[in-house]
Residue, then its C-alpha position, 0 to 999 in steps of 0.5 A: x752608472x757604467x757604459x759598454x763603449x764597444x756594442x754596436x748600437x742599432x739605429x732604431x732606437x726604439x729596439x735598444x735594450x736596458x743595457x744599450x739605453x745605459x751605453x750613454x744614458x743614466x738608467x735602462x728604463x729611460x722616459x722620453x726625455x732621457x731617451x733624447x739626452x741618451x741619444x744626443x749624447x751618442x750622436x755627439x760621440x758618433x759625428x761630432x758636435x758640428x754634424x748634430x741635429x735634434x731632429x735626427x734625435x727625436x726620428x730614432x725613437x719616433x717622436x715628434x721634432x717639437x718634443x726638443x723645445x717642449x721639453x728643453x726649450x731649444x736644441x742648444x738645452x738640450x746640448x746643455x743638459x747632455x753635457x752635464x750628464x756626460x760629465x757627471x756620468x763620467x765621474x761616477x764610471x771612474x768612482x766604479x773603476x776605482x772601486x773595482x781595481x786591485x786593492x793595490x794604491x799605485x795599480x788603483x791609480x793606474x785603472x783611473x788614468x787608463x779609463x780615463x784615456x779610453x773614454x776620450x779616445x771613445x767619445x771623440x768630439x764629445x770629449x772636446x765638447x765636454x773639455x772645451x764647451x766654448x765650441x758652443x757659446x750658447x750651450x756654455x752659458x746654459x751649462x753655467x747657469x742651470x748645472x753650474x753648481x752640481x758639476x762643480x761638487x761633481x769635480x770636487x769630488x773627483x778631486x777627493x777621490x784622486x787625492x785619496x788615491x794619491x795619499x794611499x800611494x805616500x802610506x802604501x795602503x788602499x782607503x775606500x772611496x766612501x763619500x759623494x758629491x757634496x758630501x765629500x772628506x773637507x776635513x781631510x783635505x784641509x789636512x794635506x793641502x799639498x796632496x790636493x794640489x797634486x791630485x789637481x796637477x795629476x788630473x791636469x797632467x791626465x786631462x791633456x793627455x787625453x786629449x793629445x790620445x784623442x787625437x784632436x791636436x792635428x800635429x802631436x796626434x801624428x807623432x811617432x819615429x823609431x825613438x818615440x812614438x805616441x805610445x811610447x810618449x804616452x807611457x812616458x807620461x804616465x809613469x811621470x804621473x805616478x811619481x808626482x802622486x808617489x812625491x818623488 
């Protein structure tokens, strides 16, 4: 489930690779229909939500403009279903981190915030787009009708896995993440309520962080003096996070 943000993708997709198709995609061996969604998702990345065209999509890989509407119905489905992806994409690369940090509860912790920041800063536009989808109405509302329940387990489980993270950091141990969405530790929640809750404070401590780092905020993204400077703000901020997850 993982991507490569940092290789430079040709643009006739047509030569790309199993591990380019995976930069944004969910498989190396993609059908045309995946192929589309992969690649609306990197154009997203590259030029924003407002510059995208289906037809720019469907010339990389050399297929005909109709295959949009043949297999989406139309262009904002097509966003739709890539906005799900991203997002559930996302969620299954912080899974992997998390699995892939040191056996230790507060540098586990830390390898998700610090991911985190790094995807939104790379995603650019898409970011915004996956945070705030209102910047297209239309692709809003198909996000809720046709992927409105599977990405509310996938947050779910993002919950879970950042509550279990945060009750290791209170009991100084690392527990595996050995569930998936809808299939999530329910009973384990409903047992520490308030380490739920914090989790969800921590994720939406994260999540504007993220977006201040991905500079869309035009003012706080200029910040910087000799006293604080972005870096130093973001650090600041990072550390407060660890404290709530460790209760103090």
């Amino acid at each position: 489930m993982g991507g490569n943000w940092n290789i430079n993708l040709p643009s006739d997709a047509r030569t790309y690779s199993e591990a380019d198709w995976l930069a944004y995609g969910l498989t190396g061996t993609p059908n045309t229909r995946e192929k589309l969604i992969a690649l609306t998702i990197e154009e997203m990345v590259k030029n924003g939500p407002g510059a995208f065209n289906a037809k720019d999509v469907c010339d990389r890989i050399g297929a005909k403009h109709a295959l949009v509407n043949y297999y989406f119905g139309n262009k904002e489905m097509l966003i739709a279903e890539a906005s799900a992806t991203t997002y559930k994409k996302h969620v299954y690369q912080i899974r992997d981190v998390i699995k892939a940090a040191p056996k230790n509860p507060e540098k586990r912790l830390r390898a998700f915030i610090d991911m985190d920041i790094e995807w939104h800063r790379h995603m650019n536009g898409w970011a915004v787009l996956v945070s705030y989808p209102l910047l297209s109405q239309t692709s809003r509302e198909l996000i809720e009708d046709n992927f409105g329940t599977e990405l509310k387990e996938h947050f779910e489980f993002l919950v879970a896995m950042v509550a279990r993270m945060v009750r290791d950091m209170r009991t100084n141990k690392v527990s595996e993440i050995d569930f998936e969405p809808g299939n999530l530790p329910r009973q384990e929640l409903a047992l520490h309520p308030a380490v739920a809750l914090d989790a969800i404070s921590i994720l939406y401590s994260s999540h504007g962080l993220n977006i201040w780092v991905a500079g869309t905020q035009i003012g706080s993204s200029k910040l910087g003096t000799k006293e604080i400077s972005q870096k130093i703000a973001t650090e600041h901020h990072i550390q407060r996070i660890l404290q709530l997850a460790k209760n103090k």
